[in-house]
Structure formats: C-alpha cells, structure tokens
C-alpha positions in Angstrom: -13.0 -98.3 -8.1 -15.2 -98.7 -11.0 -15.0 -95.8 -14.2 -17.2 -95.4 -16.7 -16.5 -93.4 -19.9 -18.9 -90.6 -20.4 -20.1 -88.6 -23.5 -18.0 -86.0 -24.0 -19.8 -82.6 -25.2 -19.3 -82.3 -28.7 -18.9 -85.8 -29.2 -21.8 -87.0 -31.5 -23.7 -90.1 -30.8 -23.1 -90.5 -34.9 -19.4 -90.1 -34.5 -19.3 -93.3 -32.3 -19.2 -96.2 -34.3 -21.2 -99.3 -34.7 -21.4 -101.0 -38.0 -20.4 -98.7 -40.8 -20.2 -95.4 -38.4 -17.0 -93.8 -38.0 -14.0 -94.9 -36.3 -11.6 -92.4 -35.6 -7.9 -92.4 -35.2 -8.2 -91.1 -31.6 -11.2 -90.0 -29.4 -11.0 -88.1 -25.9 -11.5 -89.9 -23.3 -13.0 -88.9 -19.4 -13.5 -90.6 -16.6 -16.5 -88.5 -15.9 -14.9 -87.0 -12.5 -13.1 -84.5 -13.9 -15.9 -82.2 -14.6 -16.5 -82.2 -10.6 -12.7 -81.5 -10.3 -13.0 -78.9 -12.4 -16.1 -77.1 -11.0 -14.0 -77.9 -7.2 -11.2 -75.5 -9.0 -13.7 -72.8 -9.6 -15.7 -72.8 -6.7 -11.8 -72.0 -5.0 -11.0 -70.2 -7.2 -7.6 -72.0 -8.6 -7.9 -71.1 -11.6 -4.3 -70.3 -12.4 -1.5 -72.1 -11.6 0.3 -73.8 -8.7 -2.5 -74.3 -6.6 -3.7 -76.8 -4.4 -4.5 -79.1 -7.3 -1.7 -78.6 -9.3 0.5 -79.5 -6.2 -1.1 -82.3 -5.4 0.3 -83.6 -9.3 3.4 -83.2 -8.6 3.3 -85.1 -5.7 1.3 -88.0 -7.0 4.3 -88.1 -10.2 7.4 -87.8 -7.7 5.9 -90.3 -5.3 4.8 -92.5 -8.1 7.7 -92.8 -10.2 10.3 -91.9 -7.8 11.7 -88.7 -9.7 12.9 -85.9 -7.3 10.9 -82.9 -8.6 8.3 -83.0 -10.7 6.5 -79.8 -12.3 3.5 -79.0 -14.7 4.1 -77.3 -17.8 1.7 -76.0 -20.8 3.3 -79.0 -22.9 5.7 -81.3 -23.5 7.2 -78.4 -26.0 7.5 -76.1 -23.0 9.4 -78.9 -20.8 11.7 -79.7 -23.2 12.0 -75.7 -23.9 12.8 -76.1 -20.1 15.6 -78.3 -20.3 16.9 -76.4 -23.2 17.6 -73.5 -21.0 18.4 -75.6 -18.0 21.8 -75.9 -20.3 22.6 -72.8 -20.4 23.4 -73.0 -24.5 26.5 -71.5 -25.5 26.8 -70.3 -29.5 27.4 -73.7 -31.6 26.4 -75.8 -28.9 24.6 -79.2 -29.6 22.5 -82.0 -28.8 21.7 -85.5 -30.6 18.1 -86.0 -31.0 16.6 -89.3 -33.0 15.6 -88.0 -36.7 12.3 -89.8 -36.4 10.4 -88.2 -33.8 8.0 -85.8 -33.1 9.6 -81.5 -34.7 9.6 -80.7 -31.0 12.3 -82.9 -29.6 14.8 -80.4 -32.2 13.3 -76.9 -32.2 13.1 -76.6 -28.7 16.1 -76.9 -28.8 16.9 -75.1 -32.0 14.8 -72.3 -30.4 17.3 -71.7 -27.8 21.0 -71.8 -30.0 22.0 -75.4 -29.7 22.2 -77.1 -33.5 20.2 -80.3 -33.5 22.3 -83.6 -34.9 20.4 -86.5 -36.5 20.9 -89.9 -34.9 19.0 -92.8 -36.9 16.7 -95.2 -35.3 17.1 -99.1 -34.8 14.7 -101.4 -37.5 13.4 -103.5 -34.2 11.8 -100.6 -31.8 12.0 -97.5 -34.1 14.3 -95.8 -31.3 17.1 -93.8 -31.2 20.1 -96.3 -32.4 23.1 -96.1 -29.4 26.0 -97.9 -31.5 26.0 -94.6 -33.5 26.1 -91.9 -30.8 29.8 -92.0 -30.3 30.9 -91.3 -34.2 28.0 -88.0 -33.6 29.5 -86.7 -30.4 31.7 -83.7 -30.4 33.1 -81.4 -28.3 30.2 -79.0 -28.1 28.0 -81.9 -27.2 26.0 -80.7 -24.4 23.2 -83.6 -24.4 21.8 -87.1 -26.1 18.0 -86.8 -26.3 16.5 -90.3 -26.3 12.5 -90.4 -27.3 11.0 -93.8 -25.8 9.2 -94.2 -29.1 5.6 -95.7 -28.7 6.5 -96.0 -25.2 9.4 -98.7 -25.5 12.4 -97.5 -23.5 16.0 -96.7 -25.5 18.8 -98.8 -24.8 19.6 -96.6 -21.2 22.2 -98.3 -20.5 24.2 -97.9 -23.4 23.0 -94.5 -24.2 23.8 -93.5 -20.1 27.1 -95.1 -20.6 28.5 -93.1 -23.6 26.8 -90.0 -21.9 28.5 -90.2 -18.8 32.0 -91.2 -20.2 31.6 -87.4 -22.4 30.0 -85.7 -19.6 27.1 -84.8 -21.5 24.0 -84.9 -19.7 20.6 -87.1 -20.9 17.3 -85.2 -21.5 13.9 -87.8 -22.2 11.3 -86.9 -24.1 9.0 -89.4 -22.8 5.9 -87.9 -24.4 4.9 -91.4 -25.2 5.9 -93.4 -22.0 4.9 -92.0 -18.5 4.5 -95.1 -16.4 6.7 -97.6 -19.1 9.6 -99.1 -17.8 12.8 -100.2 -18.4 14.3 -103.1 -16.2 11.9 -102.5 -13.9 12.1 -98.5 -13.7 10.2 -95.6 -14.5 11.0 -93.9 -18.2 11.9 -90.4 -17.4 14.3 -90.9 -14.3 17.2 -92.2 -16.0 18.3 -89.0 -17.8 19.0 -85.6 -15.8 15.8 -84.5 -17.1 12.7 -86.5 -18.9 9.7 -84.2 -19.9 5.5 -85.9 -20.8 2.9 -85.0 -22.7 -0.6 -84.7 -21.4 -1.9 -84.1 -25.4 -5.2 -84.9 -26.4 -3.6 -88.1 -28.0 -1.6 -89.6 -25.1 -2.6 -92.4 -22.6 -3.3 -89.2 -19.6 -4.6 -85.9 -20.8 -6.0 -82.5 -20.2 -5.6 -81.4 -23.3 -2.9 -79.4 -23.9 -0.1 -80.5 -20.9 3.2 -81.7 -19.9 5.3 -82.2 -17.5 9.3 -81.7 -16.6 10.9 -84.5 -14.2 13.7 -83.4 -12.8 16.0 -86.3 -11.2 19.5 -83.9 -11.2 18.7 -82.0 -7.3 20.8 -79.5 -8.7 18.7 -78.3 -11.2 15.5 -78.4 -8.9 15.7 -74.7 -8.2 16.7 -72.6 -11.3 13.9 -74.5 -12.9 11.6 -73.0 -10.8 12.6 -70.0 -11.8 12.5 -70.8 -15.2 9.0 -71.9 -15.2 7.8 -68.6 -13.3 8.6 -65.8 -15.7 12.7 -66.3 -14.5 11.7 -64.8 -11.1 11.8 -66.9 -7.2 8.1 -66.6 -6.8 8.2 -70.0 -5.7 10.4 -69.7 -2.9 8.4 -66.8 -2.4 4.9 -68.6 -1.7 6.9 -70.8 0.3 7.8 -68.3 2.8 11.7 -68.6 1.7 12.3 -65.4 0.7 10.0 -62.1 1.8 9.6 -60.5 -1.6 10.1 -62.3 -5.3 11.9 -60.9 -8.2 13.4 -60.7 -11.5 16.7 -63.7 -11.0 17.2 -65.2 -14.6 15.8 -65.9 -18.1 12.3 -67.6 -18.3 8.9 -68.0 -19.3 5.2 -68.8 -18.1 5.2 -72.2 -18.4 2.5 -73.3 -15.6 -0.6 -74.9 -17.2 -4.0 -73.6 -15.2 -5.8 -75.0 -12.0 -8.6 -76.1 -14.9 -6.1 -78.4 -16.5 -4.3 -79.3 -13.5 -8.0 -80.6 -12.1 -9.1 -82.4 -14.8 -5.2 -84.0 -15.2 -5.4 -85.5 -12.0 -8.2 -87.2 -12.1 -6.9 -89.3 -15.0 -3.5 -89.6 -13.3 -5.6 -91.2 -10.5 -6.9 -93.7 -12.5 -3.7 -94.6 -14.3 -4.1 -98.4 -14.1 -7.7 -98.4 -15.2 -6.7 -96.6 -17.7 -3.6 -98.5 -18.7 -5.2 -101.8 -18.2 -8.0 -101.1 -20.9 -5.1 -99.8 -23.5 -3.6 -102.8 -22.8 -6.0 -105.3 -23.9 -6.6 -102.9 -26.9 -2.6 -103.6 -27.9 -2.8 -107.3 -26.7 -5.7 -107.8 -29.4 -4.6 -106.4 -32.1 -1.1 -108.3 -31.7 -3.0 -111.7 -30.8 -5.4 -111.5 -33.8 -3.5 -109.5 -36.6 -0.2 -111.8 -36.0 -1.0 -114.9 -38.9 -2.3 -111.8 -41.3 1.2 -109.9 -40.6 2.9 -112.6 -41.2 1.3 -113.5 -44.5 1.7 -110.5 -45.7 5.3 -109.6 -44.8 4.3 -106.6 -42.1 6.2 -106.2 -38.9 4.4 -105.1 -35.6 5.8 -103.6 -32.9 9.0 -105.4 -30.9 9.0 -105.0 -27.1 12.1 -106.4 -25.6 11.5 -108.8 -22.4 13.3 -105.8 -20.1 10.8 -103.4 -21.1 7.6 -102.7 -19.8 5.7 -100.9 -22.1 3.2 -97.7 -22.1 1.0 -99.3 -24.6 0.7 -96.0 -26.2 -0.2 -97.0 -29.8 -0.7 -99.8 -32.6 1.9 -99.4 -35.9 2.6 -101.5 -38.4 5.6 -101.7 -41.0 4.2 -102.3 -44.3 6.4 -103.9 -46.8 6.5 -100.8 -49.0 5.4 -97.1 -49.1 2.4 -97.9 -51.8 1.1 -100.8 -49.9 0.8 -98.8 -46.8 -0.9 -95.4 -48.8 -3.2 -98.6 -50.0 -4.1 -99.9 -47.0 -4.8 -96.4 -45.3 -7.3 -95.9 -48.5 -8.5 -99.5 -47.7 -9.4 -98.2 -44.1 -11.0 -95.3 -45.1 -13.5 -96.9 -47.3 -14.6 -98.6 -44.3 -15.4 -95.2 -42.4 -11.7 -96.3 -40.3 -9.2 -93.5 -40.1 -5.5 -95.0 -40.0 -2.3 -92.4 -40.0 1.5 -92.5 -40.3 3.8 -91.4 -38.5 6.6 -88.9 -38.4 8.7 -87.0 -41.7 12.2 -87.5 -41.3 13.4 -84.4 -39.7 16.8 -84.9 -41.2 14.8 -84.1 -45.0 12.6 -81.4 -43.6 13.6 -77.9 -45.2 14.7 -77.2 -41.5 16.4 -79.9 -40.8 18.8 -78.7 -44.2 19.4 -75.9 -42.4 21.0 -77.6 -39.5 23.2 -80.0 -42.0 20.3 -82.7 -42.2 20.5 -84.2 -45.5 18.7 -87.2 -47.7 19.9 -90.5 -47.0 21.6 -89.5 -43.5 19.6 -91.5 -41.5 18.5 -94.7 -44.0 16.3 -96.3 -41.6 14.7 -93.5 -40.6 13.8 -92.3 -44.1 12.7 -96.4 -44.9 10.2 -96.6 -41.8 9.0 -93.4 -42.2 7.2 -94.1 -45.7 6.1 -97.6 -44.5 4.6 -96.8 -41.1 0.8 -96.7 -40.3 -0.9 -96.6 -36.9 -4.4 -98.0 -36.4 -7.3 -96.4 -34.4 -6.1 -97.0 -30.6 -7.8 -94.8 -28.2 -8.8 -95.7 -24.0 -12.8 -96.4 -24.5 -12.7 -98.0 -27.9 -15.2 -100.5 -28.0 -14.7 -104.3 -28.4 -17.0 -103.6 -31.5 -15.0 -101.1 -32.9 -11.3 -103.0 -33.0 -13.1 -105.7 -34.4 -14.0 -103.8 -37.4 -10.7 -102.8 -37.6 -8.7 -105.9 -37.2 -11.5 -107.6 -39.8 -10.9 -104.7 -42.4 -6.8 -105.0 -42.0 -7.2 -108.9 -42.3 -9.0 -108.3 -45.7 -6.1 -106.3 -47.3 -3.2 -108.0 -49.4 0.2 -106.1 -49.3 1.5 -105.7 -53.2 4.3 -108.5 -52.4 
C-alpha cells in the first residue's frame, strides 16, 4: 500500500524546510488515514475507551509480537505505573532501573513505595550494564527494569538470568523499541511485563499513548482491574460476571476511542513506517562515519543479535564543550539538535533515594557528551542532507 505524508494542521509550510528554513528536532507525522479513523470513531460514537477500535490494537500487538495480553494505556508513565502496582509494593521495597533514562522509568515507581536503585549503563549501547546487577540486588528486590535505549535491546539474557536465579521479576520499558528485536524476538516479551510509548516523539503515535504487554498469564486479570478504576468492568462487558464493582486499587488508565483510532492506523503501517526511519539512520551512519572518525565521535553500536527500532540518531562527542559547540553550530543553520537524559542518580530526587555524584561514572560521562540530530518519519532527503553537510563542517576541540 502506498502512504503519503500529509500536512498536518498547524504545521506551517515555513516550518518545513528547504534551504535555510527550519529543521526541527522532531515533526508529527500522519499517514493521512487517521483523520477518517478518527471521524469512523465519532460517527459510532467510541469516543471513550475499549471500544471496537481500541480492541482491535490489542489484537494487532498480541498477534504481532506474540505477547499474551496487550492493553492501551494514557502513556508509557501510566504502564509502568501499572506494573508498579502489579507488585504489590511492600514498605522498603525496590527495583533497579538504569540511571540514564527517561524520570519515568523511577517515579512510577517511586510513586507507588518501592525506592529506585541506580544501575550505570554500558559505553558501547548506553544500556543498562548486567555485570553490575548482582553487587545492587538485595533482599527487598522485587524487579530489574531494563530500558532498550534507542531501541537496542539489553543483554536479556544475562539480565533474565540473574533475575530468575533471585526470583525477582523483569519489567521493560520499551518506550523506544516496539518492533526491535533481540535474537530474533520481540522487545517487550522477555520480561513479565514490558510497557510502549505512543508519544509525539516515538516511531508510532497518537500523541499521548502507551501500552502494557503482559507476557506473565497470571497477571492478565488484576491488570484489568487495575486499568479500570480497580473494578471487573471488563469481565463485566464480557458477559463474565452480571454486575461490576469496586475489587482492588486502580486508576483510569484507558486512552480514548480518538487516540485508539488514529493509533492504529500508524500501527498498520508499521513497516512503511519503519522502512523510511531506516534509511534515515542508514544515512546518517553511511555518510557521517569518515567525519566521526576524524573527529573522535562515537555513533551508535548495534550488536549483530539485535534488530533495532531505529528510533533515533546520537552521537558521543569527545567532550561536554564540543558537544554545547556543535549544538550552537546547528542552530546557526536553522537545525535544532538536543541531548539527552540528566543522570537521575544527581537529580535532587534522585539524592533523596541515596543517588549520589559519581555513582554511576558512565552515566554522568555520556550524559554531558550526548547529542541527537533531527530524525523524524517524513524528513526529506533534502533536509538530512543539510544536516549531515552542517555536522561534516564542525571540528571537535581535540
């Protein structure tokens, strides 16, 4: 089927860029038939959630990546606020998160008792480093929460292993990775849980979105009841039960029919979608490779038994000035470059928890040298051509 990116309202001809317009870090991107997916919602009126369309994504996820029960949520926040609960937290319970990643893998599940504990990443894919998750692991353990940075998978294996031998379960946050693999399976499926983003910024979107995947059967129920205010009004719809009511703790968690709509069109179109973002990432790796080397910048590592979600485009500078130099560099060219996360071990809440400077070293050394270049589904041959000849101008410091 053949896709064509539309103009989005609010999306300025001006803000698209030709030579010497804008480039942004990230642009939304539609397909064009989600508007009629949308207006198909309203004319049934399914406008809230759990409806026809917002079945009809969770089937397309639990057929497609082979997880046993998959459900919508209002973001990846609220699927990981999900899996918090799923625990059952006990006071001075904890779980291991990666100190360079995204403030929601920790608070939510700070939000719900546990104490987050700081694991520091690996220098080669930025994730979660599994040689130091036995010396963190203590007998109020209660799960290791691996984030596939950039949509590279963790080492599973190892990370599974040391899980299984505490009997502490694994909980994804695969915000960046839906449809990434490692050893030829789906990122989410490994661990008892795995939650996604549908953000503005991610490779699938409505928006605001997420998703839990939940691959432990025995789980399947209660978070049902989670999701729906902490009553069985799913098993009620069903025809399981003849009235629904109050059961456990919860929240409203379902995204709308509206976001649900427009969701599933892009999920339909996953490998348009990911073929363009790959030949964004091929390009940039292809033609910035002799400048990176030259200058003493690393690009991203993939390891041969991972397939990739080719999510985004960083960069390791060689120091923290060069790469607040080479963001400047960008931006005199109308090209907005970012970095990436603040340590969350050296955030004032972090502290709190007993995160402290120079806990995680190579977390606290990548974070001041990473920058990520403009990658966005619909960027224009033009555009990444601009920016690859406006990076391949700059000299690092060394």
């Amino acid at each position: 089927m053949a896709y064509a990116q539309i103009k989005l309202p609010g999306v300025s001809e001006s803000s698209k860029s030709s030579a010497g317009q804008f480039i942004p870090f990230c642009r939304p991107y539609a397909l064009g038939s989600e508007f009629a997916a949308i207006q198909q919602a309203i004319s049934t009126c399914e406008l809230s959630g759990d409806g026809a369309i917002t079945k009809r994504c969770h089937q397309l996820l639990e057929r497609t990546l082979g997880t046993h029960k998959a459900l919508l949520t209002t973001s990846c926040t609220h699927a990981l606020e999900m899996a918090a609960l799923l625990l059952s937290p006990q006071p001075g319970d904890e779980v291991i998160v990666p100190a360079f990643t995204f403030v929601s893998t920790a608070n939510a599940f700070a939000l719900h008792g546990f104490k987050p504990v700081f694991a520091d990443v690996r220098r080669d894919t930025l994730n979660m480093d599994e040689n130091q998750l036995e010396s963190l692991i203590t007998e109020r353990t209660r799960a290791i929460v691996p984030v596939h940075y950039a949509g590279v998978a963790c080492e599973l294996d190892s990370i599974l292993r040391i899980a299984d031998k505490h009997g502490i379960k694994v909980i994804e946050d695969n915000a960046h990775g839906l449809f990434a693999k490692y050893k030829g399976r789906y990122l989410g499926t490994f661990g008892a849980l795995g939650t996604q983003s549908f953000h503005e910024t991610k490779n699938f979107t409505c928006g605001e979105g997420g998703a839990l995947l939940i691959n432990d059967p025995t789980l399947a129920e209660r978070a049902e009841i989670i999701r729906e205010k902490g009553t069985d009004r799913s098993r009620f719809y069903r025809g399981q039960v003849d009235k629904y009511t109050w059961r456990d703790i919860g929240s409203s968690y379902l995204p709308s029919g509206i976001l649900a709509a427009f969701l599933y069109e892009q999920l339909n179109a996953r490998e348009h979608i990911q073929s363009a973002r790959r030949q964004i990432f091929d390009r940039y790796r292809r033609e910035l490779c002799g400048w990176a080397q030259a200058q003493g910048v690393q690009l991203p590592t993939i390891p041969e038994h991972c397939d990739q979600a080719y999510h985004m485009f960083y960069m390791l500078l060689p120091s923290m000035a060069d790469r607040a130099a080479l963001i400047a560099h960008l931006k005199a060219a109308d090209i907005q470059a970012t970095f990436h996360y603040v340590p969350l071990n050296t955030s004032s809440m972090g502290q709190s928890f007993g995160g402290r400077p120079g806990q995680c070293p190579v977390t606290e050394d990548i974070s001041d040298r990473l920058v990520r270049l403009p990658f966005f589904t619909g960027m224009s041959t033009d555009e990444q051509s601009r920016v690859i000849e406006r990076v391949c101008s700059f000299k690092t410091q060394g």
